[in-house]
ROVEXVEX-785313 format. One record per residue (C-alpha): x, y, z. Coordinates in steps of 0.1 Angstrom, whole numbers, plus 2048, in hexadecimal, padded with zeros to 3 digits. Each point is the difference from the previous one (the first is absolute). Layout:
BEGIN
@c1=X, c2=Y, c3=Z
...
This chain:
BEGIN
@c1=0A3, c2=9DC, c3=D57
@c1=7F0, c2=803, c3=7DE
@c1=818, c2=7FD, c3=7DF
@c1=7FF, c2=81C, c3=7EA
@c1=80D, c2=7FD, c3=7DF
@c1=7FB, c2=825, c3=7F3
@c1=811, c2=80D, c3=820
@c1=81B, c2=7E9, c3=7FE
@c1=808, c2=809, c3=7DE
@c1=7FA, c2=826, c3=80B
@c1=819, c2=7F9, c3=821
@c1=818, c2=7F0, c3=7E9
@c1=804, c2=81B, c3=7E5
@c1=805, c2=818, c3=816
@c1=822, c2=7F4, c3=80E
@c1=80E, c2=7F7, c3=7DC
@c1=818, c2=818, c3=7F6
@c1=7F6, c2=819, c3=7E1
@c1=810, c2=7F8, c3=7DB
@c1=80A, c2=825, c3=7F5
@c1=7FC, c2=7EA, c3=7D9
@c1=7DD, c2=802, c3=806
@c1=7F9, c2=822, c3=801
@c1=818, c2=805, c3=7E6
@c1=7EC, c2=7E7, c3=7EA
@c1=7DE, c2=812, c3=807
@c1=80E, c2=822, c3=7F9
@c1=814, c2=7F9, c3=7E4
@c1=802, c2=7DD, c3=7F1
@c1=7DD, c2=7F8, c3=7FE
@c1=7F2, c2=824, c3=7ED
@c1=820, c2=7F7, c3=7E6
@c1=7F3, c2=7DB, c3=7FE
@c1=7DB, c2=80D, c3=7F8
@c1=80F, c2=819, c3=7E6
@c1=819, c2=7E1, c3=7EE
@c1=7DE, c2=7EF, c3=800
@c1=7EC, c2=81C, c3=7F1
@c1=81B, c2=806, c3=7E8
@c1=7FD, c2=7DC, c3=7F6
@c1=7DC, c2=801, c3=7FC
@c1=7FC, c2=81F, c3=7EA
@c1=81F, c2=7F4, c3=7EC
@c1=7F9, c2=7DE, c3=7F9
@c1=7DB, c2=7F9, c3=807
@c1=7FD, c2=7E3, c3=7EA
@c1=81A, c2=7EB, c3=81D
@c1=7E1, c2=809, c3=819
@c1=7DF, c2=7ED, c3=808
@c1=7E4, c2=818, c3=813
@c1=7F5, c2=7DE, c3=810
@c1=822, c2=7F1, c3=80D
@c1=80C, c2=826, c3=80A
@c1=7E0, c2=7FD, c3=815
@c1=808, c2=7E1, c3=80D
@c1=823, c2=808, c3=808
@c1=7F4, c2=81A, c3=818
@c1=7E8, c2=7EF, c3=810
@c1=81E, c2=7E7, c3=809
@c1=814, c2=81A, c3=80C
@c1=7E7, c2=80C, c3=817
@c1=7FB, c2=7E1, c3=810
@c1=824, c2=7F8, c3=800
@c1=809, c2=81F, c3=80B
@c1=7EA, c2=7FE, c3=820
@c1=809, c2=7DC, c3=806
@c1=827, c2=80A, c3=7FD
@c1=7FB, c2=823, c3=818
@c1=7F1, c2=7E5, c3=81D
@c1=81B, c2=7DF, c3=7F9
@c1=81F, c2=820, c3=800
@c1=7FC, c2=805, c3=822
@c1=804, c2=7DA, c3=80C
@c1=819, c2=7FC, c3=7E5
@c1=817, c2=819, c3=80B
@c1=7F7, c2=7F9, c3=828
@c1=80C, c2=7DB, c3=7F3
@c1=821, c2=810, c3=7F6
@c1=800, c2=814, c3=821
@c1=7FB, c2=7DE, c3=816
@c1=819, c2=7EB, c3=7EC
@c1=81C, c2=81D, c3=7FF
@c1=7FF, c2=809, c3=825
@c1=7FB, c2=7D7, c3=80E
@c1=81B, c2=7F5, c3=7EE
@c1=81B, c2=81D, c3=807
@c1=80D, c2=7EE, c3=81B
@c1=805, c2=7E5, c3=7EA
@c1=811, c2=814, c3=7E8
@c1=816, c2=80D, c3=81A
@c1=80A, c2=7E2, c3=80F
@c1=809, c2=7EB, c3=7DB
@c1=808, c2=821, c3=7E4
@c1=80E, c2=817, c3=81A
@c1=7E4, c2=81C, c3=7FA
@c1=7DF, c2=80D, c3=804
@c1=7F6, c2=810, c3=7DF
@c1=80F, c2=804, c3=7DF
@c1=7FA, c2=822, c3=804
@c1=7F6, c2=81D, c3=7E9
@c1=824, c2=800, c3=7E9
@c1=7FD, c2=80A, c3=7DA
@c1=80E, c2=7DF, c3=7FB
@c1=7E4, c2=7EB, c3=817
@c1=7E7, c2=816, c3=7EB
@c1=80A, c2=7F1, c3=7DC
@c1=802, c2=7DC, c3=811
@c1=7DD, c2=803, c3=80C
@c1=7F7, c2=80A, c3=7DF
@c1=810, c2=7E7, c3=7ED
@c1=7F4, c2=7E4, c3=81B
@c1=7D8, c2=80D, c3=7FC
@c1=803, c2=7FE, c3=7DD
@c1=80F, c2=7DB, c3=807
@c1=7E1, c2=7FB, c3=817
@c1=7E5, c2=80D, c3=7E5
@c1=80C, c2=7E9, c3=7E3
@c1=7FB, c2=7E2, c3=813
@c1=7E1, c2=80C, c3=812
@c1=7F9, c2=809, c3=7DA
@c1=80D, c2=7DD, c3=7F3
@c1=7E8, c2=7EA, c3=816
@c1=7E9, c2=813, c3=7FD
@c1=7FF, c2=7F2, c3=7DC
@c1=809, c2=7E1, c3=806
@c1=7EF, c2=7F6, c3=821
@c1=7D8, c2=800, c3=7F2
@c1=7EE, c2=80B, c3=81F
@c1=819, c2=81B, c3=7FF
@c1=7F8, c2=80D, c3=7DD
@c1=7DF, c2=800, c3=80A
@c1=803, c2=81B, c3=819
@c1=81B, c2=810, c3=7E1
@c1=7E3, c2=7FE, c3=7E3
@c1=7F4, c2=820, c3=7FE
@c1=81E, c2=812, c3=7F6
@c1=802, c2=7EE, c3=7E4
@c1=7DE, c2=7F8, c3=7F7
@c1=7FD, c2=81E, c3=7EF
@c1=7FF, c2=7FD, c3=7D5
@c1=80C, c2=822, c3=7FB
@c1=827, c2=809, c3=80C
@c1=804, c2=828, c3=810
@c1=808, c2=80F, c3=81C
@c1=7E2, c2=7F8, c3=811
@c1=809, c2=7DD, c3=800
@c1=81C, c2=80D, c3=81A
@c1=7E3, c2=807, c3=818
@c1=7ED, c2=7E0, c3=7FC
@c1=80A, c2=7EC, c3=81B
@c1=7F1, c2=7DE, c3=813
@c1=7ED, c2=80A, c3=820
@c1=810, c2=7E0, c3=810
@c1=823, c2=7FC, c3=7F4
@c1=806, c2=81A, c3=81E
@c1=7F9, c2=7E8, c3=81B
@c1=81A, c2=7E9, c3=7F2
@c1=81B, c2=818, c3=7F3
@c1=811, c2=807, c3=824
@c1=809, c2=7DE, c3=803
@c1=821, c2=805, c3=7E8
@c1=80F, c2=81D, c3=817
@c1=7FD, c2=7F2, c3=81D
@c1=825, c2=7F7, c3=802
@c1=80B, c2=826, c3=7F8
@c1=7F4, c2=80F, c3=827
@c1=813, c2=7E0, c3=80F
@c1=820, c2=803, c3=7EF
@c1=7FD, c2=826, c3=80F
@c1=7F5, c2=816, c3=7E0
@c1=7EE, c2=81B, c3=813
@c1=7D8, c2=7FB, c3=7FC
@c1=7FD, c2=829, c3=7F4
@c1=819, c2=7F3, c3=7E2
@c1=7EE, c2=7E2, c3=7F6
@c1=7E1, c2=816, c3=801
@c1=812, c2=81B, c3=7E9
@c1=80D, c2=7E7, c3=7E7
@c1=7DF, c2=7ED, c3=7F7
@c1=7ED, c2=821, c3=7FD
@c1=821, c2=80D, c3=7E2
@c1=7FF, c2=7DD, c3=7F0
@c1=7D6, c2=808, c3=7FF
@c1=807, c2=820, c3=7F4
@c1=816, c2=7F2, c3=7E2
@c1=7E8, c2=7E9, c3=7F5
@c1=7EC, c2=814, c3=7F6
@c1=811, c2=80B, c3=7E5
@c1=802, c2=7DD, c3=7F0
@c1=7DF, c2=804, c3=7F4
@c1=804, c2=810, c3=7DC
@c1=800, c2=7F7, c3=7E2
@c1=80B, c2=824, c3=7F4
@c1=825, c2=802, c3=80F
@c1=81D, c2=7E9, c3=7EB
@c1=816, c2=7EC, c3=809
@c1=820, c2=811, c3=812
@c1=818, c2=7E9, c3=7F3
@c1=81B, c2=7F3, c3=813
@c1=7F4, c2=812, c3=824
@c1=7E7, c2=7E2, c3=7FD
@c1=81A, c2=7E6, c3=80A
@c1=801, c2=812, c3=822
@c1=7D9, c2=812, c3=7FD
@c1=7E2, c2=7F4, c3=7FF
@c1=7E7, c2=814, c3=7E3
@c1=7E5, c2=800, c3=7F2
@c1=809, c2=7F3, c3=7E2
@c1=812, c2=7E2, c3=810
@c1=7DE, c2=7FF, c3=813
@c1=7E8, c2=7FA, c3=7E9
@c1=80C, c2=7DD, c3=7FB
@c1=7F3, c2=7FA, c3=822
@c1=7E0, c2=807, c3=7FA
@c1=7FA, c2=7EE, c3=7DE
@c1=7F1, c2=7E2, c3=7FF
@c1=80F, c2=7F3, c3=7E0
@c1=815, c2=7DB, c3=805
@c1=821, c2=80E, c3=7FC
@c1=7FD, c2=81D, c3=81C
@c1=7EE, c2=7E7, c3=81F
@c1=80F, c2=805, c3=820
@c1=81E, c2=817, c3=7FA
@c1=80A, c2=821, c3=807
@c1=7F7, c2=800, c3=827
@c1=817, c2=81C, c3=80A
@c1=7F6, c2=81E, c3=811
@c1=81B, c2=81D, c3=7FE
@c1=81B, c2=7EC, c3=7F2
@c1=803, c2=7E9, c3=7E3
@c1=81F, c2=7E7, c3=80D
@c1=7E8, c2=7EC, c3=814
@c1=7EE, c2=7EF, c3=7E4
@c1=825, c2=7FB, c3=7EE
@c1=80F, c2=7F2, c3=81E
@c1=7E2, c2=7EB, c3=803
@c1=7F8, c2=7F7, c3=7DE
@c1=7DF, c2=80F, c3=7FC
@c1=80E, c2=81B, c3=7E9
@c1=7F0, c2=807, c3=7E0
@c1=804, c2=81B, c3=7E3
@c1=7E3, c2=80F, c3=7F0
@c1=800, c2=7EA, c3=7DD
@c1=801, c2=80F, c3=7DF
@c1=7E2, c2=7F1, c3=7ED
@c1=7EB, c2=7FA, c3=820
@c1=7E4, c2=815, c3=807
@c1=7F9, c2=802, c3=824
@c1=7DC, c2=7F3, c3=809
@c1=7F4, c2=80D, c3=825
@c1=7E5, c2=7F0, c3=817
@c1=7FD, c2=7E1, c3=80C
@c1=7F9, c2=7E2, c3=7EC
@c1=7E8, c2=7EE, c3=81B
@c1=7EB, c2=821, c3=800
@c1=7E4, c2=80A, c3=811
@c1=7EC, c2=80F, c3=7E8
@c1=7F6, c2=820, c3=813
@c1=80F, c2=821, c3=80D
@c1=7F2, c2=7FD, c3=820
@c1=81E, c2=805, c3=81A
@c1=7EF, c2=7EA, c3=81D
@c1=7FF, c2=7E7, c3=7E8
@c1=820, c2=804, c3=7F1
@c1=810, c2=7FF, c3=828
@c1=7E6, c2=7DE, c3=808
@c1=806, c2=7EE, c3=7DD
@c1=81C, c2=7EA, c3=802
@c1=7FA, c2=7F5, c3=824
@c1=7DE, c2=7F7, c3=7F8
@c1=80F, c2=7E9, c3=7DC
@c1=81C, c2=7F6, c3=81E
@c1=7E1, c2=7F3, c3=816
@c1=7EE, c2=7ED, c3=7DF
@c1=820, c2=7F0, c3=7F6
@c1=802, c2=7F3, c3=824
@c1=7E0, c2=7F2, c3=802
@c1=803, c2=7EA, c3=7E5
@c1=824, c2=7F7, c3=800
@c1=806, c2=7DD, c3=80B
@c1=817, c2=7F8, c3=820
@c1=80E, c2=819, c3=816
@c1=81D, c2=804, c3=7EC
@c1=7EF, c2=80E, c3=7E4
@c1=7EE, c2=818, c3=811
@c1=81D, c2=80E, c3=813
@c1=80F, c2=801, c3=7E0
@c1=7E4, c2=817, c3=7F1
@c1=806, c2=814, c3=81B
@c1=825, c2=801, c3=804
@c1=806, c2=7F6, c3=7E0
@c1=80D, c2=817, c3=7E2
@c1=7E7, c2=80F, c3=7F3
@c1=7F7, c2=7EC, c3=7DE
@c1=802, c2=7DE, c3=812
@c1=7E5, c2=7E6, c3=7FA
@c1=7FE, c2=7DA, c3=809
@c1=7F6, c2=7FA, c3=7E1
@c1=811, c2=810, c3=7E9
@c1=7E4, c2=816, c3=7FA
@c1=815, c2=822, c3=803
@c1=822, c2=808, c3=800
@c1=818, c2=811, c3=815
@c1=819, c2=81B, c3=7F1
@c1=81B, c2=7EA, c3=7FE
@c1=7EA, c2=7E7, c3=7EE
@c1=7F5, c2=819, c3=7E6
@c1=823, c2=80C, c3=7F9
@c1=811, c2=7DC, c3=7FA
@c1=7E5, c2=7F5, c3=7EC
@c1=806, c2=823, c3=7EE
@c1=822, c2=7FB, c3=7FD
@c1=7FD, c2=7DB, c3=7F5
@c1=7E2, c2=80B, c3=7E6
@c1=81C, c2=819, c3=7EF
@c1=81E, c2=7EA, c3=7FE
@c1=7E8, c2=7E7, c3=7EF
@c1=7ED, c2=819, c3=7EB
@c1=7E2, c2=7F9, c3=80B
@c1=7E2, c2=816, c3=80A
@c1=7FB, c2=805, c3=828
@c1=7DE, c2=7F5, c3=80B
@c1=7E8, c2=814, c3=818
@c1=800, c2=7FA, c3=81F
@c1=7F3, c2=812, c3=81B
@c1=813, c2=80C, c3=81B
@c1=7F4, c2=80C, c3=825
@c1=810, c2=81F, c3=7FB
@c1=814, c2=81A, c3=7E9
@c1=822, c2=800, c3=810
């Protein structure tokens, strides 16, 4: 009998249980998300580029219909991996499912946001990774539409960090629930218009902690990876303060010198495949693929860590940095 993928999917969706946070976030979160961004707009037009804002859309189209068709083997994933190993669970923990608790709720929260900062982390430091991560920060301009502006592949690879969560017995409908809230969060970290809230930052993630993220300047590379919460990047010494004296500089350093959003989701594999094909020895060309971003064979870029010693040793001896150029802006 003949495969059908469009049936299967259809087949599939059908049995998958319904996320009341979705029709919440139709109803309600998404008209207040187009209003913030309005607000934004008329307010502070001068943060805004009518080219990039246009691009940003575009690459929420496509990854919105690429994310509606992966959701439904995503969560069917959970489904499989919750139910096949409940005897498991049984037979070793003593139970079936951590059940719906207030408590198991906040746990599930706080172990997502675990999940997304080291999804979030490699995806920085892994280079085939930050391809598929690009767009959302190839964008030269920093505003709420930047929260929108997400890779149409990074989706394919993202599942891979929650895996453990259905085993362990968090219920499927949870998980679910808990990345769509952590989504709904980020989006506010996309402002430059909102200050900083002080010490509810040492537990919170903002968006004035969140800026540093997305700069490209030496000092801010690589840090700031949380999610919802801001203890991840402490605990794991990624943390950085916004810098008093340090204008953040947004994009990408390695640019691709267009606002077209097919290009800005193809770029970096396509500089992945040309580094390949004239690296020498199969370690080198792994290496530009699983590499840090940054890393050459030759010396001929530089990977964050790189930039930020020979920053750090240019200042303690006074001396002016050189440029260099760097695969990417953090």
């Amino acid at each position: 009998m003949a495969f059908h993928i469009v049936q299967y999917w259809l087949d599939m969706k059908a049995q998958l249980p319904e996320l009341a946070i979705e029709g919440i976030g139709i109803k309600y979160v998404y008209p207040i998300f187009l209003v913030l961004l309005m607000m934004e707009y008329f307010n502070a037009k001068h943060l805004y580029s009518l080219k990039e804002t246009w691009a940003s859309f575009v690459i929420l189209v496509g990854a919105t219909v690429i994310r509606v068709l992966t959701n439904v083997f995503e969560i069917s994933l959970y489904l499989f991996l919750f139910w096949k190993t409940a005897d498991l669970r049984e037979q070793y923990l003593g139970y079936t499912s951590l059940g719906f608790a207030w408590y198991t709720w906040i746990i599930c929260a706080i172990a997502d946001d675990h999940n997304f900062y080291w999804h979030h982390r490699l995806a920085h430091n892994v280079r085939v990774l930050w391809a598929a991560h690009l767009p959302h920060h190839s964008a030269k301009t920093f505003n709420l539409t930047v929260s929108i502006r997400n890779g149409w592949f990074i989706t394919f690879i993202k599942p891979i960090y929650w895996l453990w969560m259905p085993i362990l017995g968090f219920e499927p409908i949870m998980i679910a629930t808990c990345l769509i809230v952590n989504a709904f969060y980020q989006f506010t970290l996309h402002s430059q218009l909102l200050p900083s809230f002080g010490w509810v930052e040492k537990i919170f993630n903002s968006s004035y902690v969140h800026v540093v993220h997305h700069s490209s300047n030496t000092e801010y590379l690589d840090r700031n990876h949380g999610g919802i919460f801001t203890f991840w990047d402490r605990l794991y010494k990624t943390w950085q303060a916004p810098i008093k004296g340090v204008v953040p500089k947004f994009g990408i350093s390695h640019d691709p010198g267009t606002d077209n959003p097919i290009t800005h989701n193809l770029f970096e594999f396509q500089e992945i495949w040309k580094d390949v094909k004239k690296a020498p020895g199969l370690r080198n060309k792994l290496m530009y693929i699983f590499g840090p971003p940054g890393w050459s064979h030759d010396g001929s870029s530089m990977t964050s860590r790189q930039l930020q010693a020979e920053l750090a040793q240019a200042r303690a001896q006074g001396k002016a940095v050189p440029e260099r150029e760097h695969v990417r802006s953090n």
